[in-house]
C-alpha positions, -999 to +999 in steps of 0.1 A: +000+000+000+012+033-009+016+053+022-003+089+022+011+119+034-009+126+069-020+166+072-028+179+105-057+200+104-059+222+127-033+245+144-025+266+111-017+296+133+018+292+127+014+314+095+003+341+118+030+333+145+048+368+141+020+386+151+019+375+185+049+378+211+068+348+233+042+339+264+054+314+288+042+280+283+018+264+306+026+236+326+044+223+292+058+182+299+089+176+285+091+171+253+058+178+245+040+213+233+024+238+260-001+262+257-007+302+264-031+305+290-060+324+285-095+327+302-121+303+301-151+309+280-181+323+303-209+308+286-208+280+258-210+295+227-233+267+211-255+257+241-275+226+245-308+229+238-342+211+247-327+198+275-301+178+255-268+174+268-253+142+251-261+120+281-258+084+272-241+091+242-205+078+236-180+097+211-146+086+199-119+112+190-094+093+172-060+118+174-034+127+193-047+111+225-069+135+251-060+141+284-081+144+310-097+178+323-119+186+347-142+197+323-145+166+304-173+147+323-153+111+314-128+102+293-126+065+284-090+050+278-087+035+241-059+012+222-028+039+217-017+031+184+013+053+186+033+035+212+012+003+218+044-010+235+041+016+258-001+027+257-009+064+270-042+067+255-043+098+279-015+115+269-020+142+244+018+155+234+004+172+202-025+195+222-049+186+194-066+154+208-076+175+240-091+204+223-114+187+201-122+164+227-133+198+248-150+213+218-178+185+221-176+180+253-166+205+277-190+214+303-184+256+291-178+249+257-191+217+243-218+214+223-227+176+241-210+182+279-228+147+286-214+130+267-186+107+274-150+108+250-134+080+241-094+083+234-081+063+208-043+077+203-039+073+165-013+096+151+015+123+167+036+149+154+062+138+182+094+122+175+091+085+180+105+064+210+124+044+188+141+071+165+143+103+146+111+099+128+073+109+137+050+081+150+026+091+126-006+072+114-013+055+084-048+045+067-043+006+084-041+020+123-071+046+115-091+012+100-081-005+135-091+028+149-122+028+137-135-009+142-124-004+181-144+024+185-173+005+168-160-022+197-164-003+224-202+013+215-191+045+202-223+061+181-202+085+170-167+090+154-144+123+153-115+121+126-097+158+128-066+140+112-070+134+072-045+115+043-045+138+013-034+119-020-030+134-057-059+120-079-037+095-098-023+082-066-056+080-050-063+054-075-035+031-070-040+032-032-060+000-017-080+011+007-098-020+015-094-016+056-104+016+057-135+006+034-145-023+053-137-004+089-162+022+079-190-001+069-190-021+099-191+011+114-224+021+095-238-014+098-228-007+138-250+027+140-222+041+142-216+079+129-184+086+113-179+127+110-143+139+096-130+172+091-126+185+055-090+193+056-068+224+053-050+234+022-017+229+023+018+216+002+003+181+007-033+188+005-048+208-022-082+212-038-078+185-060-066+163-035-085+131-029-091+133+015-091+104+033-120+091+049-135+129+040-144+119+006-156+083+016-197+080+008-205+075+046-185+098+061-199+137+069-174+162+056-171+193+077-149+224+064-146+251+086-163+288+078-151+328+089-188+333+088-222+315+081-221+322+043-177+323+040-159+297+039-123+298+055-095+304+030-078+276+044-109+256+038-106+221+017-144+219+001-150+187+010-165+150+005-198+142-010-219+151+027-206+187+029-212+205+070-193+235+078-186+248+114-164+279+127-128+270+124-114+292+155-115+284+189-112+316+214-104+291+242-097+251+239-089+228+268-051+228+278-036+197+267-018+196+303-052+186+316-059+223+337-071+253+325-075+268+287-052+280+262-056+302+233-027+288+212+000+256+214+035+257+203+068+239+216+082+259+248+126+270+251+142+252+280+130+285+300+095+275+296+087+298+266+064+297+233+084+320+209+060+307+181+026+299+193-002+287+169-032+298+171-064+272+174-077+271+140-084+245+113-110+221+099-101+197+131-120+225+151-147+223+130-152+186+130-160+184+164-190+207+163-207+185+146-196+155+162-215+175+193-247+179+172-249+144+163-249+134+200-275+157+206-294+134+184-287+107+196-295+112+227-332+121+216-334+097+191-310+067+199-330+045+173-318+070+145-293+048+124-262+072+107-281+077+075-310+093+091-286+112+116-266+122+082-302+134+065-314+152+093-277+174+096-277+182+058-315+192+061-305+216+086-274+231+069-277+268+049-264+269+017-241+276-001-214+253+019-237+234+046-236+258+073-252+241+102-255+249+139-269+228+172-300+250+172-309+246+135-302+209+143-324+203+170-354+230+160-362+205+127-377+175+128-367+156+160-387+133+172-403+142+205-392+132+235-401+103+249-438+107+274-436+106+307-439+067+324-474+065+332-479+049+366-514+024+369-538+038+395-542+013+429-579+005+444-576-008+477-596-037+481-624-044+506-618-069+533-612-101+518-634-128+516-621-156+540-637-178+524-620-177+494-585-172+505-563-196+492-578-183+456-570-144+458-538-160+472-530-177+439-546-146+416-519-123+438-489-146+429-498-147+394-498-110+391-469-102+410-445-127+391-464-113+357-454-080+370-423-086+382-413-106+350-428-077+328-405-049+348-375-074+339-381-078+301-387-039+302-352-032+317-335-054+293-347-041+264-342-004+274-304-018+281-303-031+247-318-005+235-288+014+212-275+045+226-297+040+256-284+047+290-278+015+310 
């Protein structure tokens, strides 16, 4: 197999590097990038609405690995296919894994703060353990990345890392794995939602994107404004979303507090060239949120009916779509209130026929009891249901 040239999405805010002066880092781990501080957001700037928070639902973010935070609700260890030798599912050296992570679930920022993250450590930008080169991912560990996820009951599936491939390369490339991971993963119920990818040397408009441009797969590019998208922008797969690419404030890869850009800190603890938060990968992730939203409400919703109801909610001309539009369309309504069966109290009994209301009351208790049992396993089994 012909291996593709990864592009990290997001983090393009080295181009703009000059314009902002050395901050220290904070609480960077050696070897690994830090982040300038900045403020917390004070309100989330895509709310939950109708009472939806995500609850119940589970979403993978298959990336750089995502530390915990206190405002990640739970974060569920996955495979680390990085380092498997050594696993650290948790350990996000890149600062990529964590902020998307907190873009869909962060309890100030996240579009789904009940939902629960699952970190499957797929690719880095850090030097390997075992030499000079970069541990990063290839098309085979995203596959095994995928069908884990599916594994572990993920509904839905955040990619913010992409393979770009020129057009005549893209045809020669077998893909099979990554074909047949991303079927199960429909078959599964499963939503699979990848960013669009950012123009770059490797990938350019013409580029083939990698699992953007696969049939299943929602496509999200990232927009400056509802009707404009980002200059940095790839257009797209087939099932075109678009999302605002900047995050003011992301969750600090050091697992405290927020940052408003990453970069590699001096041996005094300083980010000379910081990069700001921006990219497709930060637009992913909003939608990620939204389709947790849904599933929450509607856990019976299989991913084509998820994918129809997004793209019925997007605004032309590139598929601009937001939680609200999302969840003011045609939801199904929440599910009615248990209805509880009104109790007459009986007269005094009739001693005379004792031993048969005795038999009638066991009958209806082990009916009712048996009935309350087959209830409670079907709502377990019931997909994206809370246990």
């Amino acid at each position: 197999m012909i291996p593709p040239s990864w592009c990290r999405l997001g983090l393009i805010g080295v181009l703009f590097a000059a314009l902002i002066a050395a901050a220290p880092a904070l609480h960077a781990r050696e070897g690994c990038v830090g982040g300038i501080p900045t403020p917390g957001p004070t309100a989330p700037p895509t709310a939950p609405a109708n009472g939806l928070s995500g609850r119940g639902v589970t979403v993978a973010v298959i990336d750089t690995g995502v530390t915990p935070h206190p405002q990640l609700a739970e974060v569920i260890p996955g495979s680390d296919f990085v380092s498997p030798e050594d696993p650290a599912p948790l350990l996000d050296c890149d600062g990529h894994g964590t902020i998307v992570a907190g873009l869909i679930a962060s309890r100030d920022a996240g579009v789904a703060p009940g939902a629960a993250i699952l970190s499957i450590r797929q690719t880095t930008t850090t030097p390997a353990a075992s030499g000079e080169e970069h541990a990063r991912g290839t098309l085979s560990s995203l596959a095994k990345a995928i069908e884990e996820a599916v594994d572990r009951g993920a509904r839905v599936i955040n990619l913010s890392v992409v393979a770009c491939l020129p057009p005549e390369r893209a045809r020669r490339l077998n893909a099979a794995e990554l074909d047949a991971a991303l079927d199960r993963a429909e078959r599964s119920g499963t939503v699979v939602i990848a960013a669009a990818g950012n123009r770059s040397p490797q990938c350019q408009d013409t580029s083939v994107v990698y699992p953007a441009y696969s049939p299943t797969v929602l496509s999200v590019g990232a927009l400056n404004s509802p009707h404009d998208l980002a200059s940095y922008s790839l257009p797209g797969g087939p099932l075109r979303l678009a999302t605002p690419g900047t995050v003011p404030a992301g969750l600090s890869p050091t697992g405290e507090g927020w940052v408003s850009a990453v970069g590699t800190p001096d041996p005094s603890g300083f980010i000379s060239a910081p990069q700001d938060l921006i990219g497709t990968s930060f637009a992913a992730p909003i939608v990620s949120g939204i389709a947790a939203l849904v599933l929450e409400r509607a856990p019976h919703y299989s991913p084509a009916e998820v994918r129809t109801l997004l793209l019925s909610a997007a605004q032309p001309p590139h598929g601009a779509v937001t939680p609200q539009a999302v969840l003011s369309s045609a939801l199904p309504p929440p599910p009615p209130p248990r209805s509880h069966p009104s109790v007459t109290l009986p007269g005094p009994p009739d001693l005379r026929a004792r031993s048969r209301l005795h038999a009638v009351l066991i009958v209806l208790i082990v009916a009712t009891a048996g009935t309350a049992t087959a209830l409670g396993v079907a709502r377990r089994r019931k997909p994206g249901a809370a246990p």
